[in-house]
C-alpha positions in Angstrom: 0.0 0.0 0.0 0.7 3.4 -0.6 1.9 5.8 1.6 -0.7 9.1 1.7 1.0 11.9 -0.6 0.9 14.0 2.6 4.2 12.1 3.9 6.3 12.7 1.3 5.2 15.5 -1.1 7.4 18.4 0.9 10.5 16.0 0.5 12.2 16.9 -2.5 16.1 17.2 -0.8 18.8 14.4 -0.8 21.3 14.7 2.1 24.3 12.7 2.6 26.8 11.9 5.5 30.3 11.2 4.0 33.9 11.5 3.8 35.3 14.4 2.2 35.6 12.8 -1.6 31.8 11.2 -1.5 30.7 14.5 -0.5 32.4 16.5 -3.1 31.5 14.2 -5.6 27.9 14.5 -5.0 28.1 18.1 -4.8 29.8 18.9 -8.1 27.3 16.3 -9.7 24.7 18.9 -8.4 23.3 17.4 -5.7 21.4 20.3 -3.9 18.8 21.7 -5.8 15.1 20.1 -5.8 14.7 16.6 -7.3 14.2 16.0 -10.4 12.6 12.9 -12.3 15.6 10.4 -11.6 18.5 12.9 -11.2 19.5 14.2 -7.9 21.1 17.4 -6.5 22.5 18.1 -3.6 23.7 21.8 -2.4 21.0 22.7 -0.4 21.1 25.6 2.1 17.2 26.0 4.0 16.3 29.8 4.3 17.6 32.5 7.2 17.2 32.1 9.9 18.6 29.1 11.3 20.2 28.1 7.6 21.1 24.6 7.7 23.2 22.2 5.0 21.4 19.2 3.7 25.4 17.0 4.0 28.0 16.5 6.6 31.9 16.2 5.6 33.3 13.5 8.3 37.1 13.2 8.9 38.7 11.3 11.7 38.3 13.8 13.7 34.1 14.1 13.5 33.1 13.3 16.8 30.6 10.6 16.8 28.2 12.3 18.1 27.9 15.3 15.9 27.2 12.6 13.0 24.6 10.9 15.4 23.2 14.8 15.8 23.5 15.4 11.7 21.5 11.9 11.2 18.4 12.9 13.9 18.5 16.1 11.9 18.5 14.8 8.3 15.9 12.1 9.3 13.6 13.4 12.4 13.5 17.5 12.0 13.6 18.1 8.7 10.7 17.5 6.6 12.4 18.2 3.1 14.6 15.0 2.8 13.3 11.8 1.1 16.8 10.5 0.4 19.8 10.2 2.6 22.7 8.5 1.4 25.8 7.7 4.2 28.9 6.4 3.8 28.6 2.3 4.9 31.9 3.1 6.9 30.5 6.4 8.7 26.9 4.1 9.2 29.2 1.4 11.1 30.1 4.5 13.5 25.9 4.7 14.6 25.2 1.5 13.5 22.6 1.0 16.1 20.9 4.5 15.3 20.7 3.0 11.6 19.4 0.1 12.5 16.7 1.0 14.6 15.4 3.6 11.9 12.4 2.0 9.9 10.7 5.2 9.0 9.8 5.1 5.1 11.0 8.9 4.6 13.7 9.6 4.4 15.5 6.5 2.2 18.4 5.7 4.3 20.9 4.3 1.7 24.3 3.3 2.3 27.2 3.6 0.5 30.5 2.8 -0.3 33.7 5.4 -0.6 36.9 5.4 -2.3 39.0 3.7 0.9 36.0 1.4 1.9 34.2 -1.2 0.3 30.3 -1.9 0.4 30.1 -4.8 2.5 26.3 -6.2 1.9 26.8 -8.1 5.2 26.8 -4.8 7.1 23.6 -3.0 5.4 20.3 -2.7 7.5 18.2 -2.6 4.6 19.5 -5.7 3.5 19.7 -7.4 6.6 15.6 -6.3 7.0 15.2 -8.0 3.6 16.8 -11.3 4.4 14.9 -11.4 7.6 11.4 -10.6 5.3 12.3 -13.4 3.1 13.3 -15.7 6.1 17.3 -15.8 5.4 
């Protein structure tokens, strides 16, 4: 079933939570701007006051908390984000934030970066998958 067009028709923002080169990649490929049929943009700013980025840049010296912060932001205040990708390494860091989010919006989707492969064992959504189809 459907979800009622009133839970999603406001969300029209990806936001991602990544290392320096995932971010910057996504944001020269224009990741900012309103959705669009099947291309994303990124490179959102919300309005004065208050302005607030739709990505966070992690480095080794991100506190943990500060990405558990920017992750309760991208996926509990802010109405405007139906997609938010995360690096599978940085997702390791909250894994039990990730895990126990189940919300349909935003799309929590994990990826992989330059230095750190996607490991399929490690992703919630597949692991809720495997446990819908009894694996």
């Amino acid at each position: 079933m459907a979800a009622p067009a009133a839970t999603y028709k406001d969300r029209q923002f990806l936001a991602v939570i990544g290392d320096e080169d995932s971010v910057t990649g996504l944001l020269l490929a224009g990741i900012g701007t309103a959705m669009l049929t099947y291309w994303f943009f990124l490179q959102h700013v919300t309005e004065p006051p208050g302005s607030q980025r739709n990505f966070l840049v992690v480095d080794s010296k991100t506190e943990t908390s500060e990405i558990e912060r920017a992750f309760q932001n991208f996926t509990q205040e802010r109405k405007d984000i139906a997609v938010l990708l995360i690096n599978q390494h940085i997702a390791e860091r909250i894994r039990h934030i990730v895990d126990a989010f189940a919300d349909p919006f935003p799309a929590v989707l994990e990826i992989p970066s330059k230095d750190h492969p996607y490991d399929p064992e490690k992703d919630s959504v597949l692991k809720r998958v495997r446990r819908l189809f009894g694996e």
